[in-house]
C-alpha positions in Angstrom: -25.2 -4.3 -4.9 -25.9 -7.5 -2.4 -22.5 -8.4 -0.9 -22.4 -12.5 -1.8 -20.1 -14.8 -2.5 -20.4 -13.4 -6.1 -19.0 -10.1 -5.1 -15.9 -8.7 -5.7 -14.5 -4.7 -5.3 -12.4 -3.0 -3.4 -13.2 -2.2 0.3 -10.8 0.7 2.3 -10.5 0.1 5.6 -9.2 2.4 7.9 -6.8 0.1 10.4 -6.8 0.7 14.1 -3.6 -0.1 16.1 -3.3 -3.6 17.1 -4.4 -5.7 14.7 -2.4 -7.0 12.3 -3.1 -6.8 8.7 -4.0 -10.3 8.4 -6.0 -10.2 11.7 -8.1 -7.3 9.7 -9.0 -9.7 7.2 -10.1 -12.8 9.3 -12.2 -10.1 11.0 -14.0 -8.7 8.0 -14.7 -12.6 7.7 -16.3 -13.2 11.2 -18.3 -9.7 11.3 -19.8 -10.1 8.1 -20.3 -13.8 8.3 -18.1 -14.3 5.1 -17.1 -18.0 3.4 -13.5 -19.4 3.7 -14.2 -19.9 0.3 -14.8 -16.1 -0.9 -11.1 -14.9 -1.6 -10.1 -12.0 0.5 -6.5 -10.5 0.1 -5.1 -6.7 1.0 -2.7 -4.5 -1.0 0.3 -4.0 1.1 0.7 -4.8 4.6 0.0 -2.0 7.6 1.9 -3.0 11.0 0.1 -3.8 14.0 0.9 -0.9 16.0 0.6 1.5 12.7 -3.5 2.9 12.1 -4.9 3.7 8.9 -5.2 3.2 5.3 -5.5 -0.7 4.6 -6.9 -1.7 0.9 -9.1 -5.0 1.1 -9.7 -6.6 -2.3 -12.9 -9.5 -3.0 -13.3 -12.0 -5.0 -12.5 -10.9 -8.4 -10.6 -7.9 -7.2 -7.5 -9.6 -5.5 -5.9 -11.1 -8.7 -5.5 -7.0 -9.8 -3.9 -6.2 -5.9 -0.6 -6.4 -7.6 -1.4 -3.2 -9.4 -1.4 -1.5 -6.3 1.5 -3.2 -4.1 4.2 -0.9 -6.0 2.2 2.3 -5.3 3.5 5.7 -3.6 1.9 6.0 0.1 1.5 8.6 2.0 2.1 8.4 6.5 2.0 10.6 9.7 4.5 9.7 12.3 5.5 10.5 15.9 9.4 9.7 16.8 10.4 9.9 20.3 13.8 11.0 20.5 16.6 9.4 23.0 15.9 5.7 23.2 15.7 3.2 19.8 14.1 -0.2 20.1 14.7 -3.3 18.8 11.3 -2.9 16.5 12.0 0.3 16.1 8.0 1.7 17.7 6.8 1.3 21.2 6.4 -2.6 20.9 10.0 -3.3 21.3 12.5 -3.2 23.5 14.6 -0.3 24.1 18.1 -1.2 23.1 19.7 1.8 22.7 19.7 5.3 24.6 21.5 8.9 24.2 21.1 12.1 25.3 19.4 14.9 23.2 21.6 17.7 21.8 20.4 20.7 23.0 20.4 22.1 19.7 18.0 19.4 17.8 14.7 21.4 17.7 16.7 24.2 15.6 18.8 21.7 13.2 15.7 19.5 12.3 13.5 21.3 9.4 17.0 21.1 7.8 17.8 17.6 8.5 14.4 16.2 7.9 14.9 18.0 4.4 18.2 16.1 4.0 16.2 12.9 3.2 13.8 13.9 0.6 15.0 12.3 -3.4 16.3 9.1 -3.9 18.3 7.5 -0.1 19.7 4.3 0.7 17.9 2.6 4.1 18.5 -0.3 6.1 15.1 -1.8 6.9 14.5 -2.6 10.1 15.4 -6.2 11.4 11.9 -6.5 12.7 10.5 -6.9 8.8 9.3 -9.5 6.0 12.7 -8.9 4.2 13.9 -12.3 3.7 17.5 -14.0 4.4 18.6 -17.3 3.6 14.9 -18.0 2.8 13.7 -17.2 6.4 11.8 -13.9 7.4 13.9 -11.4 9.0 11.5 -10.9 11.7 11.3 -14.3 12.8 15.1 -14.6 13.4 15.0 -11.2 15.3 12.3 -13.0 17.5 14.7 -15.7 18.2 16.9 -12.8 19.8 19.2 -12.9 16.2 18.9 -9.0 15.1 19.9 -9.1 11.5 21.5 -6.1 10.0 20.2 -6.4 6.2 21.4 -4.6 3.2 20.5 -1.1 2.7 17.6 -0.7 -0.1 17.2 2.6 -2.4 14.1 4.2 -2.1 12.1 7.5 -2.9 11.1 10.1 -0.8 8.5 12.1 -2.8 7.9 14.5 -0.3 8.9 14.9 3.9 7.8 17.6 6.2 7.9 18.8 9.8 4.6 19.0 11.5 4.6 19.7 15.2 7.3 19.5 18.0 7.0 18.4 21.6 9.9 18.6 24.4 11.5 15.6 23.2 9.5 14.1 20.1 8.3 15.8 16.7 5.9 14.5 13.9 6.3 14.2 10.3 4.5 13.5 7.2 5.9 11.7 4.1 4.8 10.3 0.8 6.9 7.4 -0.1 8.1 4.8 -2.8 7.1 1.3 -2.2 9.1 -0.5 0.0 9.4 2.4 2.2 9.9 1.8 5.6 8.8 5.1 7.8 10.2 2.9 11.1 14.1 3.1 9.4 13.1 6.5 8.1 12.7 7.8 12.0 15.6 6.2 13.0 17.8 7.8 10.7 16.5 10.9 11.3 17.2 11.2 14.6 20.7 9.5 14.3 21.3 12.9 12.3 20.0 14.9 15.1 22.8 12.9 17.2 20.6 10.9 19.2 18.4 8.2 18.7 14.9 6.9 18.4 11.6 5.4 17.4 8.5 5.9 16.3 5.2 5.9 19.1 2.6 6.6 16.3 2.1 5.9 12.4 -0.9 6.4 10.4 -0.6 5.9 6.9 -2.8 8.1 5.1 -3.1 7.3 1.6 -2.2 4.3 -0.7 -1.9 5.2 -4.1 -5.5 7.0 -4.9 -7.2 5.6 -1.7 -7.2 8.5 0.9 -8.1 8.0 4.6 -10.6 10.5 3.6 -12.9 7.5 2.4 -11.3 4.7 4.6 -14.2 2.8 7.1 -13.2 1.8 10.6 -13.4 -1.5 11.5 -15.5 -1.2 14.3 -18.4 0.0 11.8 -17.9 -3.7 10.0 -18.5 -5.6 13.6 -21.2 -3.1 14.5 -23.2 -3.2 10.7 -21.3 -6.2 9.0 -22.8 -6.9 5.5 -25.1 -3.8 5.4 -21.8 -1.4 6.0 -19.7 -3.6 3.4 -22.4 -3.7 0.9 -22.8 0.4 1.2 -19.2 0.6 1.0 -17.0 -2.1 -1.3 -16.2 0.1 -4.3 -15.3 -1.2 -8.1 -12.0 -2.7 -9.3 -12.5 0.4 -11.5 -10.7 2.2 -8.3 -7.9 0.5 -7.9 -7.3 0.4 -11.8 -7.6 3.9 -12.5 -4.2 5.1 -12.7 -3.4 3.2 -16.1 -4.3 4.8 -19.0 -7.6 3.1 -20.5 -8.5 2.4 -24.0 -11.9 2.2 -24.9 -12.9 -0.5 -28.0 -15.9 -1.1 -30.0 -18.2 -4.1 -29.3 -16.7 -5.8 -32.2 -13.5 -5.6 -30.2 -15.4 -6.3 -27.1 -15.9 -9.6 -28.5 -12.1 -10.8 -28.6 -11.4 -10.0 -25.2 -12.3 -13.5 -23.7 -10.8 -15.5 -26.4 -6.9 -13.5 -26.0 -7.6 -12.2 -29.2 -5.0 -9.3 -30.2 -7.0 -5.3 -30.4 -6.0 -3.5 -33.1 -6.7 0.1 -34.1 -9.4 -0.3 -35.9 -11.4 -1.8 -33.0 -10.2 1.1 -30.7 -12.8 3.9 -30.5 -10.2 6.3 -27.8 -7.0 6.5 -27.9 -4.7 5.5 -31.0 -1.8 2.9 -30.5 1.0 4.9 -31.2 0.4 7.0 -27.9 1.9 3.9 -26.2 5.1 2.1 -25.6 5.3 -2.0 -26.1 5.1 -3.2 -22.7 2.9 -0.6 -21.8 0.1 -2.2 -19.7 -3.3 -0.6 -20.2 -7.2 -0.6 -19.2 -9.5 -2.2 -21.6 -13.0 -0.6 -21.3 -16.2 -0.6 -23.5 -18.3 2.0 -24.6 -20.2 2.1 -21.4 -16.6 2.8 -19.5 -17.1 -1.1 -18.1 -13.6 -2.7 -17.0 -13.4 -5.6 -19.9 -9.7 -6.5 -18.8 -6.0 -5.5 -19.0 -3.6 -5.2 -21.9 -0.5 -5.4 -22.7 1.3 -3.3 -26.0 3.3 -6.0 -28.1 6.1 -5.5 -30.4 3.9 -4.8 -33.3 1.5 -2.2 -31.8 -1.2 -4.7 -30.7 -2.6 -5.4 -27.6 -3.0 -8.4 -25.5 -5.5 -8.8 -23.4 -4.8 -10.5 -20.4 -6.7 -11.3 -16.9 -10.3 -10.3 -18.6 -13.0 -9.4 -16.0 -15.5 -12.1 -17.2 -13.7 -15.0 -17.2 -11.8 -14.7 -13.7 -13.1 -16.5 -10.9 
């Protein structure tokens, strides 16, 4: 399809280190000679020193992103044991050091494996958590390091990778809200020691692998030929919520909020869902129509149709 200002999809970008998250968006704008006009938003924010998966939504596309900023993600990480910095990675300033117990390469399959299930973490001061309405990361650039409120969060899965003389590497599939900087410290705060992580590549978001992420150097090298080839369907980003597939007579209430009932559902009875349930509309030809949401009575409510967003 011609990338215009009439497009919208899904585009994952595989980060490098440096740019920030933001930076990666006005970039997409400048190498493919995009309008301030044509929204452009991503699903979840990468740091700057961090590399890898990065979810652009267009157009269309960025009033779903919310269905996607809660996901599970999946990192690699280096920590280098014996100093911590204030950020927590290499772009800080070392603010703690401690020796290494000669023992740590032995005790750390077991420790990492302490952390897996449900922990309480301290994100790091150098973050978007807010306090007192102002970010925390801007008061920890004023020299004031914050120590916030520990958070609970998920750790699906945690592994050892590889070991060096005095770092190791890890990989992780996370709750949202994660954050794999705090995760490293306290790992090696168990080891007795401290540290900080000097690489991060986050590897998956929710079903977008690295696997099918584009660099950004292929956007400034091809621009709107690599981003036409590549920008993918809502569809993708949607794809984890159960879809219900109506007849065109149902088809024909989606625009107007009308309420689907069985009778206009073709897959997929009503009882198989819960009210509150939010689901994928889709027609016969598996076309995204819109979302839905089950109501009290068993009906559902289409809400933030496809043809009618601009």
């Amino acid at each position: 399809m011609p990338v215009t200002d009439s497009t919208h999809g899904i585009l994952v970008l595989d980060k490098p280190p440096g740019p920030s998250s933001y930076d990666c968006i006005r970039l997409i704008r400048k190498y493919c000679g995009l309008s301030p006009k044509w929204k452009i938003g991503h699903l979840g924010t990468l740091d700057p020193f961090a590399c890898g998966v990065l979810v652009i939504a267009f157009g269309k596309a960025v009033r779903y992103a919310e269905y996607a900023l809660h996901s599970d993600k999946a990192y690699k990480a280096r920590v280098y044991l014996g100093e911590e910095t204030d950020t927590l990675d290499n772009t800080g300033k070392v603010i703690h050091q401690r020796d290494i117990p000669l023992d740590w390469i032995g005790r750390l399959p077991s420790v990492i494996a302490e952390f897996e299930g449900e922990i309480e973490q301290v994100p790091p001061s150098f973050s978007a958590k807010h306090v007192d309405g102002k970010r925390s990361y801007k008061s920890a650039r004023e020299g004031d390091l914050i120590e916030l409120d520990p958070v609970k969060v998920t750790i699906h899965e945690i592994g050892l990778d590889k070991i060096g003389e005095n770092w190791f590497d890890f990989s992780c599939v996370v709750s949202s809200g994660t954050y794999i900087r705090s995760l490293g410290r306290d790992i090696a705060r168990r080891l007795g020691t401290v540290g900080h992580l000097v690489g991060l590549e986050r590897t998956s978001v929710a079903n977008f692998s690295i696997t099918i992420a584009i660099p950004l150097k292929a956007l400034e090298i091809g621009g709107m030929d690599v981003l036409d080839h590549h920008i993918k369907k809502v569809e993708m980003l949607l794809e984890y919520l159960p879809a219900i597939m109506i007849s065109h007579d149902g088809e024909a209430k989606i625009d107007y909020g009308k309420k689907i009932i069985d009778t206009d559902i073709l897959e997929k009875g009503l009882n198989n869902f819960l009210e509150g349930n939010v689901v994928r509309i889709i027609n016969e030809s598996h076309d995204f129509l819109s979302l839905g949401r089950v109501g009290y009575d068993g009906g559902i409510i289409p809400f933030k149709p496809w043809s009618t967003i601009g």
